[in-house]
N, C-alpha and C positions, 0 to 999 in steps of 0.2 A: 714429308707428311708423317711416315712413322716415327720420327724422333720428334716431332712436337708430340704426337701422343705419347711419347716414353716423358717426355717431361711433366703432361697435364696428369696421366694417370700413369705414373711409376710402378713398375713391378715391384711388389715387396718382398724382399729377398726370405728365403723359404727359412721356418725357423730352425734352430740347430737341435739336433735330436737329443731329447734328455731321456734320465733311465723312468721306466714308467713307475708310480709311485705304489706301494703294497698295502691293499686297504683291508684291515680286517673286520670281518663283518661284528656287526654288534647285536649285544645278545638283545635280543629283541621282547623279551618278559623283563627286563630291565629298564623300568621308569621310576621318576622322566630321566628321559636324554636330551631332553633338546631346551637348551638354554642352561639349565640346571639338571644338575648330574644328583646321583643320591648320595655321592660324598660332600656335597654343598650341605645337603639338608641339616645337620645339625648344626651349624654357624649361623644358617640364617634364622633357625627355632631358637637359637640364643637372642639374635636381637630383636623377638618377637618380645616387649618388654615396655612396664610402661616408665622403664629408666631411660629407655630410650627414647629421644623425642621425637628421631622421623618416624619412631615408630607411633606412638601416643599420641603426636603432634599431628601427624598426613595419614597417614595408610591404613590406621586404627577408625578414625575420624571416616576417609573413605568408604569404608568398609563396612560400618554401621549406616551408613547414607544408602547405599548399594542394597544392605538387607532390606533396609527398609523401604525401598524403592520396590523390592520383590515385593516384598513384604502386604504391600498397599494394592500391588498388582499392576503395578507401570511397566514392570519389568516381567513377563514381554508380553504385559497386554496393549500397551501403547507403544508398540513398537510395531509398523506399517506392514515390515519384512521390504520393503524397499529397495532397489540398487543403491539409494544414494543416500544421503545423510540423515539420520534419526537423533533424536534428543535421548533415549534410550535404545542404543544399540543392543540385544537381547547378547549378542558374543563377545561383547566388551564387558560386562557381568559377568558371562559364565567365566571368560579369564578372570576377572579376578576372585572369583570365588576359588576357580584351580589353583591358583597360585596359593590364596592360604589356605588352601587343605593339602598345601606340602609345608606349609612354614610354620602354623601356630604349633605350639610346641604341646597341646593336648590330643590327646588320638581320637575324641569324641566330638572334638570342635573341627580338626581335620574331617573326619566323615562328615559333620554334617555341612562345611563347606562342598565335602565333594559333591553330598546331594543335591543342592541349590545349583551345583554347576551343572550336573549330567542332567538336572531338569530341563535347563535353562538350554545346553546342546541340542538335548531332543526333540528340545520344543522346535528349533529350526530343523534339526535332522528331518523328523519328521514331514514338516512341512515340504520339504526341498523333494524326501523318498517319493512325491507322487510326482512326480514328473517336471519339465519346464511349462509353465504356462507365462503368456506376456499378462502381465497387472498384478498376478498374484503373490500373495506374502510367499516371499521365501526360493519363488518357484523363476521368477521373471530369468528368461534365460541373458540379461547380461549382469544378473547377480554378483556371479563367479569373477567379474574383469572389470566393472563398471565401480563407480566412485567409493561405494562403500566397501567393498574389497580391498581397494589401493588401503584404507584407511584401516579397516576391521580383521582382514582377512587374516593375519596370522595368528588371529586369536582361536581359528578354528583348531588348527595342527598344533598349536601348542595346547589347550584346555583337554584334546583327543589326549594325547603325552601326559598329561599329569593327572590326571583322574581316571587313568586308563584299568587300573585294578577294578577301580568301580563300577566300571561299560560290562556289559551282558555281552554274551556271543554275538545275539540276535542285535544289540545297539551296534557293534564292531560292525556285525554284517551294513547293517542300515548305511555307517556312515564311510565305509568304502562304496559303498555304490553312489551314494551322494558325491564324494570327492571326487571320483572318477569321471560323472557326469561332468562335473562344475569341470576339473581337466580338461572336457573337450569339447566346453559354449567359447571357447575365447576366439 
């Protein structure tokens, strides 16, 4: 009998010991890090351009749809704060506002990409800071693991990273305690 279980469920031979790896911490006033480093940023301020056409052609085109979407108040007035799917996701905006307020190549358009994104963040920060409640925008505790997370969620930690000069103490404070929460509904 024990050797028909060593055949159904095999011992798996224990792995072989490797040197542990040397991780150096990173300076952490140093944004963004994550995805894009700040020796990226002048390559990609170069193809902000309208010689370029994925630029002028897609992302430019994007981008003015997205303002104007704020713009009008869809974004995030028509936004439920839902677990699950939205026609205007409120953190799918605030990313790409973060993103080009690392990439347009002017320092006035960069701010004020940053501020349509840190509005757009706080507007859910906010929401989420008072607590889990089930039906509410923002708050429903399977927020954090349910459909629109699989889909939206990394637009949190990244849009945090790239407009992070722009966050107050008091926003940083807000949205670690939001993350932390949403950390431990799953």
């Amino acid at each position: 009998c024990e050797s028909i279980k060593s055949v159904i469920n095999p011992t798996p031979p224990l792995p072989t010991p490797v040197r542990p790896i040397v991780v150096t911490p990173m300076d952490v006033q140093n944004h963004p890090r994550l995805w894009i480093r700040s020796e990226d940023l002048p390559h990609l301020r170069a193809l902000v351009s309208d010689s370029n056409p994925y630029y002028r052609d897609g992302l430019a085109l994007l981008v003015e749809l997205a303002k104007q979407n704020m713009d009008a108040g869809r974004v995030p007035g028509e936004d439920s704060g839902s677990a699950s799917w939205e026609e205007y996701p409120t953190e799918e905006y605030a990313l790409l506002f973060a993103f080009m307020s690392l990439i347009h190549p002017e320092a006035s358009e960069r701010d004020a990409y940053a501020a349509r994104a840190r509005v757009l963040l706080m507007h859910v920060i906010d929401q989420a800071a008072k607590g889990p409640a089930e039906g509410k925008a923002f708050r429903d505790p399977s927020f954090s693991w349910n459909d629109r997370s699989r889909w939206n969620g990394r637009s949190f930690g990244l849009t945090v990273d790239w407009i992070y000069p722009y966050l107050s103490p008091s926003d940083k404070a807000a949205i670690h305690k939001v993350f932390v929460r949403w950390s431990e509904e799953i």
